[in-house]
N, C-alpha and C positions, 0 to 999 in steps of 0.2 A: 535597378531597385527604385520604386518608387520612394516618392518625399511628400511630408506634409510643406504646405505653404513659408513656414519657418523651419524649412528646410532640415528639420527635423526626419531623420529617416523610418521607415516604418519597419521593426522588426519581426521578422520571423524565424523563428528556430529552424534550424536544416537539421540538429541532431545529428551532423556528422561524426562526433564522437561516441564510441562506446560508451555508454556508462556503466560502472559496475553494477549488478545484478544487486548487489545489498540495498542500493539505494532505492528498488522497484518497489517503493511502497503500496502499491494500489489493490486497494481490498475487492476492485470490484473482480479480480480470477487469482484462482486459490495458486498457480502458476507463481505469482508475487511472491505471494506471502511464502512457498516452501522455495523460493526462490532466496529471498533473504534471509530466511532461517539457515536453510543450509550453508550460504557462503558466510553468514557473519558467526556462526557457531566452530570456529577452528578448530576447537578442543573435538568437535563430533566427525572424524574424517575419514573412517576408512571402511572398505566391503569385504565380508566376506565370500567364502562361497558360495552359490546360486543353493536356495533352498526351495526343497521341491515343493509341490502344490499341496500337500495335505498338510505338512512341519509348517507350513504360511500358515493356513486355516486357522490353525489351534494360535497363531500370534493374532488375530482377526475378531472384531466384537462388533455385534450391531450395535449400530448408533443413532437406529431411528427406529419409528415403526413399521409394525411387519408390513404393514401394504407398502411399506419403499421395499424390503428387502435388499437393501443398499450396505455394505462391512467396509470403513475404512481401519488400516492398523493404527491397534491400540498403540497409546502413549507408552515410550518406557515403566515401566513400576516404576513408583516414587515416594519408596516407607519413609524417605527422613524428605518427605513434604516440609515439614513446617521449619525445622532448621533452613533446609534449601531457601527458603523465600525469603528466611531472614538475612542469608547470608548475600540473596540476590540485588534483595534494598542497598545491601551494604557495598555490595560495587559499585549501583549503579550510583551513590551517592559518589563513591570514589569518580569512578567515570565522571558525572557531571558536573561535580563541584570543585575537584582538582585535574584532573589527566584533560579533561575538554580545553579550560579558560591556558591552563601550562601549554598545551599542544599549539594552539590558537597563536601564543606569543612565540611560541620554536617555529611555527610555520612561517611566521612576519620574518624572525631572526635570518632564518635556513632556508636559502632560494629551493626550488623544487629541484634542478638540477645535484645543486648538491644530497638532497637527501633522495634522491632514486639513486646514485653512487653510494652512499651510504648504505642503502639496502642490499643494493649487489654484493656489497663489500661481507653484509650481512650472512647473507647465504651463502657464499662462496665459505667461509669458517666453517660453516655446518656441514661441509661437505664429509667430512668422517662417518656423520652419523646415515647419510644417505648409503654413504658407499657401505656402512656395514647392513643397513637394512634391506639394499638389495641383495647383498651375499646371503643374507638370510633368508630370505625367500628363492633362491638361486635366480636368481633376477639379473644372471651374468654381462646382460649386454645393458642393464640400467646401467647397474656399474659399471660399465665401460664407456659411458654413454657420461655422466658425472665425473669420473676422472679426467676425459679427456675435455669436460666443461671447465674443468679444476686447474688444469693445468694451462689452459689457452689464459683462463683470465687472470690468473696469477702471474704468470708470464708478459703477455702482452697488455693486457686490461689493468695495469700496475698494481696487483695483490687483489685485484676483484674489485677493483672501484668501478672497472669500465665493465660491459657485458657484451665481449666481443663475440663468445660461443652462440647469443642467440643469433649473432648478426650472420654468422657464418652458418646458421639454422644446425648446430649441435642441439638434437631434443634433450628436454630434460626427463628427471626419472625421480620426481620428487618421491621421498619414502622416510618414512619415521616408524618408531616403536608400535605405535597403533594402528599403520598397517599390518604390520610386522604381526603382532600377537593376532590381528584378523584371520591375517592369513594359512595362522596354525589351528584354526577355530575355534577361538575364542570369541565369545559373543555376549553382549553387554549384556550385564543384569538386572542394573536400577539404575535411576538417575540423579547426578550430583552437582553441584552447583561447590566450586572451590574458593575461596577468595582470592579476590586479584584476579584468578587464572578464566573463571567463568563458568558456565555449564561446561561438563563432561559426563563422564559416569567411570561404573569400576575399571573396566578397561584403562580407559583414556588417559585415569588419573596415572594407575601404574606405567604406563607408555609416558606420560609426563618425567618423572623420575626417571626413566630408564635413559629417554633421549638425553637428560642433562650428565648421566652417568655416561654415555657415550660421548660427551663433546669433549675434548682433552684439554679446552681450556677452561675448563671446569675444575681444575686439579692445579691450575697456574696463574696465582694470583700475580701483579693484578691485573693477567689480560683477560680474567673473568669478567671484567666490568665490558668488557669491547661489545659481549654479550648483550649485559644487560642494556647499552648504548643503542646497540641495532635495531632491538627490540622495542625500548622507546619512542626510536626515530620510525618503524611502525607502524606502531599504534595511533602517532599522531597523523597517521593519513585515513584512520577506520573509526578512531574516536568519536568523531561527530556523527557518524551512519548508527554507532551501538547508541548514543544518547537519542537520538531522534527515533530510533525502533523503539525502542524503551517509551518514549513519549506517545507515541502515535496508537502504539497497539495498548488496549485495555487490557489483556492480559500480557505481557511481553514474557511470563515464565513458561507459562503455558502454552506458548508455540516454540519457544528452545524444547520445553520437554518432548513438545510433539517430535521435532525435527530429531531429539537423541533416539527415537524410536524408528526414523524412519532412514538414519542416517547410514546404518549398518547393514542395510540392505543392497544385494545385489544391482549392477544398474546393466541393464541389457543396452544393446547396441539400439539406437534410435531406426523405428521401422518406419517404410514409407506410408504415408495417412491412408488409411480404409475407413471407409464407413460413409455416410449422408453426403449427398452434396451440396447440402444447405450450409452456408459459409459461414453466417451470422455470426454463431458464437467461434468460427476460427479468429473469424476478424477481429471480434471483441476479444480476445486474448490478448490483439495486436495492442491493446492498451498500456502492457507494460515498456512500453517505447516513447511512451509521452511523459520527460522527465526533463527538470530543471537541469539547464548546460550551466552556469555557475557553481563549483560545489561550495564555494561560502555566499551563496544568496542568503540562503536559510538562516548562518550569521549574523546576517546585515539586518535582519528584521527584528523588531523590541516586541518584547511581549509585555504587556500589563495586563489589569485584571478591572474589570468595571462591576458597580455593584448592583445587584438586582433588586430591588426593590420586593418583589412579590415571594422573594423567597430570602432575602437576606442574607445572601451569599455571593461570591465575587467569580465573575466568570471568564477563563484568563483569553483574547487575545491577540494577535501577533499581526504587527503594521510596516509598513515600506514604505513610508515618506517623502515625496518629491522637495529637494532644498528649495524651493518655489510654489506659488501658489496652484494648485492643478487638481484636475478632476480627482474622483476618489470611488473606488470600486471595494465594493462588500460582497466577499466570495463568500458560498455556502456550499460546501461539497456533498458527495454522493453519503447514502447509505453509511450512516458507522462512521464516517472518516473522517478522522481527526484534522485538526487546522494545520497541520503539516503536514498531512502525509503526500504522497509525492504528486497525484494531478493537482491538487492543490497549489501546493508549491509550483509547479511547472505555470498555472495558469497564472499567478501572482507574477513572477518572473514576465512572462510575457507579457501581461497590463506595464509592471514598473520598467519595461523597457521599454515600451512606446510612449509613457509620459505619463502615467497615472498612478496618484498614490493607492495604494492598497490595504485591504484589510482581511484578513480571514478567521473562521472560529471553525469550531467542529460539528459535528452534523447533530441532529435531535436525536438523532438513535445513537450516539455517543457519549457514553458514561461521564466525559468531561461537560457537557450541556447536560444531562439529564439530571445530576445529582446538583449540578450548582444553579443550571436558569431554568429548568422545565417547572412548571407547578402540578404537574401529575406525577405519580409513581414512577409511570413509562409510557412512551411515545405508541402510537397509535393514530388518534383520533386526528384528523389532519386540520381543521379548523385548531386546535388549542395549540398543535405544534408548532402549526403557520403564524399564530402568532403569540407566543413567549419565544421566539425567534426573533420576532419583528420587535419585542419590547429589547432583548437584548441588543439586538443593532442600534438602535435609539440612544440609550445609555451609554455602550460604545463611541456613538457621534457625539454624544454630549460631552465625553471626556477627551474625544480630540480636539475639536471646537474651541471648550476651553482651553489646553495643553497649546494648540497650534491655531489660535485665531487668525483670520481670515486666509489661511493655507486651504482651506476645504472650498473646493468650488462645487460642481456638478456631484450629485449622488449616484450613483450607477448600482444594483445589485445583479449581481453574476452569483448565478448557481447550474452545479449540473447534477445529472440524474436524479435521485430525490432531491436534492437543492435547488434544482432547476424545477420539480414541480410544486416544493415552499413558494419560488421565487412568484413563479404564474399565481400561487394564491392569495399571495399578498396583493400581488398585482389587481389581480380580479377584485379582492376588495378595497383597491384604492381610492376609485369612485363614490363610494357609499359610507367609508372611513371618514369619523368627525371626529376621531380622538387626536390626542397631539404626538400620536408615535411619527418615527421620521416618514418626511416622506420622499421618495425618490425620482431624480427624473429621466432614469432608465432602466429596465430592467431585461437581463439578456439570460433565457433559457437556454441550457446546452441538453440534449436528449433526456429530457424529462418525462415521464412516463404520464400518460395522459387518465388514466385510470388505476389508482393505486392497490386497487385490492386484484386486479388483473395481474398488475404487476409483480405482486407478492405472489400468488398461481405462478405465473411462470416460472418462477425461482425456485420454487419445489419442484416444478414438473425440470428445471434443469439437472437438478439433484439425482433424481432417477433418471434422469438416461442412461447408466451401465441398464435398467431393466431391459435396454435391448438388447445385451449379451446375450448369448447362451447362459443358461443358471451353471450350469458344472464348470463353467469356464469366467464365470464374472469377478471371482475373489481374484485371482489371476491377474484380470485385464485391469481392475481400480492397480491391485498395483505395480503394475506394470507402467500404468499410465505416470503415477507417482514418481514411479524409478526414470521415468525419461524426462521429468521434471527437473529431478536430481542431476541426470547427463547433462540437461542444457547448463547448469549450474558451471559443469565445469568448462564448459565450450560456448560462453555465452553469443548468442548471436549476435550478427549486425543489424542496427537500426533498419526497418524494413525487411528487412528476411523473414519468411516464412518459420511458421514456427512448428515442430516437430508433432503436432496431435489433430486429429480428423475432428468431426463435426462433435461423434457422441462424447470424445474425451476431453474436450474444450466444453462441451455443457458443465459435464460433469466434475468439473474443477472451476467453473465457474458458480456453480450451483454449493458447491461443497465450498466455496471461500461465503459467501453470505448465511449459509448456516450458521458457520464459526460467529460471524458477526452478532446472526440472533441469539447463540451463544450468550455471549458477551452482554449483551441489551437484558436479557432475563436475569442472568445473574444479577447484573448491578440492580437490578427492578426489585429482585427480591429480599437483599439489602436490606431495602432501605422500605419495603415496604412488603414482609413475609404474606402471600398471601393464601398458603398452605398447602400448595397444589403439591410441592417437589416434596419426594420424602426424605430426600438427604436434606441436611442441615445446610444453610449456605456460611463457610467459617472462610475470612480472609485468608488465614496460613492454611487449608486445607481443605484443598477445594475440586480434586480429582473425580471424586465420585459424583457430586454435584455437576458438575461437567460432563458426565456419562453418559448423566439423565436428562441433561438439558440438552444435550443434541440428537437424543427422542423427538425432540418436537419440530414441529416444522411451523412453516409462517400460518398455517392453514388453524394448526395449533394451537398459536403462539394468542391468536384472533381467540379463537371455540374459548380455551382455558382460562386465558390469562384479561386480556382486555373487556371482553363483556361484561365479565365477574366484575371487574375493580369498575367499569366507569356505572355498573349498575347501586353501585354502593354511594356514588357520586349524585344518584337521579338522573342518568342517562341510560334507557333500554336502548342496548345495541343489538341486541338478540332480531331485532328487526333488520335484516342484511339492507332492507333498501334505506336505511337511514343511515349506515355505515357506508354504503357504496354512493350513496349521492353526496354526501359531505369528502368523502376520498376522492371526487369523480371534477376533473377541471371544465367537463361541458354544463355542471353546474354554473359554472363563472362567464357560459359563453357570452352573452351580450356586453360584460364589463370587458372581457376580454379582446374582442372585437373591436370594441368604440377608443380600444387605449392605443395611443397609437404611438406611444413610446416604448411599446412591448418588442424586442426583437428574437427570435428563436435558430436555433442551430439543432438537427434534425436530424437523423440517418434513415431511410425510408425499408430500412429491413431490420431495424434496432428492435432486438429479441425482449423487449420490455412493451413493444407496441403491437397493435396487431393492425389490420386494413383497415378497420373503420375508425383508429385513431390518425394515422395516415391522414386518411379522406378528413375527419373533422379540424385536423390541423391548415388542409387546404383549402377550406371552407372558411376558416374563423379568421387567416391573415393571412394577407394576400403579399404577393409576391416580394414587395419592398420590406417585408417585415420578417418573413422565413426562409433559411437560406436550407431548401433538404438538397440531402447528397441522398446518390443512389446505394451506393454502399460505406462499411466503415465498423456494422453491428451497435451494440453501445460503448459509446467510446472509443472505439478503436481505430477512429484515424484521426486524433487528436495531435497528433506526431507529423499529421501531414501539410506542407506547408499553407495548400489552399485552404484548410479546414481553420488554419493558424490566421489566417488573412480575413476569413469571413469572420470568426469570431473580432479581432480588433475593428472592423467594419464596423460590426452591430455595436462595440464600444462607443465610436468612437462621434458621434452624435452627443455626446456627454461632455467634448473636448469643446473647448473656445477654438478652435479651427479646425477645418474638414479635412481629412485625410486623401489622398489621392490615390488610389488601390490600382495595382494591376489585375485586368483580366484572367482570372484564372483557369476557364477554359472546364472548370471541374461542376462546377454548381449548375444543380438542374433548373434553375430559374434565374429571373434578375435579380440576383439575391441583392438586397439592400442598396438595389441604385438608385440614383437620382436624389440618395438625402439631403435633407436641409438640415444645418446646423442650430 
């Protein structure tokens, strides 16, 4: 392992750990996102029958327009919307304000040994209700399969604290109520939100009741409490994944409801990948493998809130402080993504473990920046975004500055994907910049797209890839693809493994997670500033039908309806495409960008957001000591791998009071970042 000079070692994540699938925040493939809905929604858990292809249809609504002819399933029905959302604030206040900071001091109290014995201890109790829900389904060899779990560990595992059945690989046959009622076909009706318990719906609730009427020590007090004890011990290992989902996602109700919709569906056995042999976007799927190994990193970091000036409102946040004075890196992530959400975090983690304080916020098309630092309605116009960004980072510095005088050394700004192409635009006009916004002396692009209105084209044209199904067979294959989503959910892969979807079904969950996002970005836009296009009302407690409509639109759309209108109300004609594409367009910036020669970029030479001549123009504008491209990886998707991990702290690390000493990675098409000077 290489070493800096003060011996300081230079880390790299290897990701030999699983992580749980809840924590795959990452927006940029819809894979994440029904990734983490499915597993942190417990109450949504069981399949029924395979339902054939026409009984799908009628559960199926377009969601766009007719040149996509693209159907994903509809959301559960949700008549007691507005109760639901309120009941939802009110967990999640429970969740964040007491179960999190409680759980937080039992985890310090309770070594992790003891509480996975605890859990054991947990299940092993529950075993009645298992063993009657497989005699119910005649599911005679689960039950036999859980008795003789029952009795190994009760016996030898001393009452179920130890879990010698897995060690000895007795499978298990998990089963509750709500299998149980699936399996007679019974099929959810609407969607409900319980306190304390969470989302569920009609089903789940009744299956809730019944399981507690089947536990016997529900009827003997007081070893009812041993219950409610397990239960807590828990929660306090998933508590911080439900408060950070809750944080990260702008709507966090409306992807539970999605997922009680989609939860109930059959999930077929995972087929081997057919279709294109263009990789791009399998790779880029690979992205949910690039996740913070600390699960209390995300703890260790303070969030405050700096105030804006131009808009008088306070923008919140969130830092990782060197106890010493050291470099300081200002992340900006992709598309929508919140200052936590998990490549965020991951990339944070890796700066504060090679020696550098950190800061991160959320993206410009993220309702927490848009409502509190932007000065327009909504994000678009890339000049105004690039910088009410740059004034926010400013303000930010000014309050650590003062908080932690002379701890802040070297400024670094790290962004990737749209972050990454903010970051090149500040960059580009750092040169010509004579205001007193901050100013930085590195800036490190991660696969930034070089042309932004290209980029938004591709994302819809991802969207439509099922149009190369067959028509009669395409409601089918969306969800089909969905349901293997779901499978992975339950058999989460290994770091690096291959993941279960071919070329067209990786677009198309990639493409269909950034919709959701423009989703999100319209709604808040219209908020806060109606500008009469949608004809449903846009209401905080009820907001289903508005959501119907808004995922009508595509980014092609989102441009024709919504931004022209508003920035022409402002004195700007966008209706001019070349005045929109050369302000979006970073070969506008070529010459500043060229001559700076503190710019470093990290590249993937088949990233499904570039095309060849952004390729070629990247290796035209900086030359080899300044861009490190790989030949594959897609967008983002080999962020997870250790060279990719090495070149990024590389282009850091020029920001550092000492030079880092890299191994050879043997992976990079060029000399990526040799021969620096400190």
């Amino acid at each position: 392992m290489p070493f800096y000079p003060n011996s300081r070692a230079l880390l790299v994540r290897s990701n030999n750990r699983t992580t749980p699938i809840r924590e795959l925040l990452n927006r940029l493939a819809l894979l994440s996102w029904i990734l983490l809905t499915c597993s942190s929604v417990d109450s949504l858990r069981a399949d029924p029958p395979a339902e054939t292809p026409a009984a799908l249809a009628n559960d199926l609504a377009p969601l766009s327009h007719a040149k996509d002819n693209i159907v994903l399933p509809k959301p559960l029905p949700d008549p007691l919307e507005p109760a639901n959302r309120v009941i939802w604030k009110f967990n999640n206040g429970i969740m964040t304000y007491f179960a999190k900071p409680l759980s937080r001091a039992y985890r310090f109290v309770v070594a992790k040994p003891v509480r996975t014995s605890i859990a054991n201890f947990g299940r092993n109790i529950s075993y009645p209700g298992r063993l009657l829900n497989n005699g119910l389904q005649g599911n005679w060899k689960g039950a036999g399969h859980e008795s003789e779990r029952f009795f190994c560990n009760t016996v030898v595992g001393v009452g179920g604290f130890f879990d010698v059945a897995t060690k000895w690989e007795i499978p298990k046959s998990d089963n509750d109520f709500g299998r149980t009622f699936s399996h007679w076909g019974w099929r959810p009706r609407f969607f409900l939100v319980l306190p304390i318990f969470g989302p569920s719906n009609d089903r789940d609730a009744t299956a809730l009741l019944s399981d507690a009427a089947a536990n016997p020590l529900t009827y003997f007090a007081p070893y009812t409490y041993a219950t409610y004890g397990t239960g807590f011990n828990n929660l306090t290992g998933t508590v911080d994944d439900y408060v950070r989902f809750n944080r990260t996602e702008m709507d966090a109700y409306s992807v539970a409801q999605y997922a009680g919709a989609f939860s109930y569906k059959s999930t077929p056995a995972i087929s081997p990948d057919k279709g294109s042999p263009d990789q791009a976007a399998v790779e880029t799927v690979q992205s949910v493998f690039f996740t913070f190994n600390d699960p209390e990193f995300a703890n260790r970091g303070k969030t405050r809130a700096a105030l804006i000036p131009a808009t008088g409102k306070k923008l919140k946040f969130t830092f990782w402080m060197q106890p010493k004075p050291a470099p300081i890196i200002y992340i900006v992530p992709g598309l929508g993504a919140h200052r936590l959400a998990n490549t965020t975090l991951a990339l944070s983690e890796l700066a504060y473990e090679n020696g550098f304080s950190v800061v991160s916020i959320s993206s410009a098309f993220n309702a927490e920046f848009m409502e509190n630092a932007a000065t327009t309605a909504l994000p678009a116009y890339a000049p105004v975004d690039a910088r009410d960004l740059h004034v926010a980072l400013t303000e930010i510095d000014h309050q650590l500055e003062s908080r932690y005088p002379h701890r802040l050394e070297q400024r670094t700004l790290l962004g990737y994907s749209l972050g990454g192409f903010h970051t090149l635009m500040i960059a580009g006009n750092a040169a010509t910049s004579f205001d007193t916004l901050l100013k930085f002396d590195r800036y490190v692009a991660i696969d930034p797209p070089v042309r932004l209105m290209h980029g938004m084209s591709q994302l819809d044209e991802l969207y439509q890839a099922p149009l190369a199904w067959p028509e009669n067979e395409r409601t089918e294959m969306i969800e089909n693809v969905l349901s293997k989503a779901a499978a992975v959910t339950k058999a989460p892969p290994a770091p690096h493994s291959s993941m279960p979807f071919d070329a067209t079904e990786s677009s198309f969950l990639i493409g269909a997670a950034f919709r959701l996002t423009l989703r999100d970005v319209i709604f808040s836009s219209q908020q806060r500033n109606d500008q009469k296009v949608l004809t449903h009302s846009v209401k905080n407690l009820r907001r289903s039908q508005a959501y119907q409509e808004i995922l009508k639109y595509s980014y092609h759309d989102y441009f024709e309806k919504f931004v022209r209108p508003y920035y022409l109300t402002r004195n700007l004609d966008l209706n001019d495409s070349e005045i929109l594409d050369h302000a979006a367009d970073l070969r506008t910036y070529s010459d500043n960008l060229k001559t700076n020669s503190n710019i470093r970029l990290i590249v993937n030479r088949n990233d499904i957001l570039l095309a060849a001549e952004d390729i070629t123009w990247f290796e035209q504008t900086f030359e080899p000591a300044r861009l490190a491209l790989f030949e594959k990886g897609g967008h983002l998707g080999n962020l997870s791998q250790p060279e990719v991990q090495t070149a990024i702290v590389a282009a850091l690390s020029n920001s550092k009071t000492s030079k880092p000493v890299l191994a050879n990675s043997g992976k990079v098409l060029n000399s990526a970042f040799a021969g620096l000077k400190p």
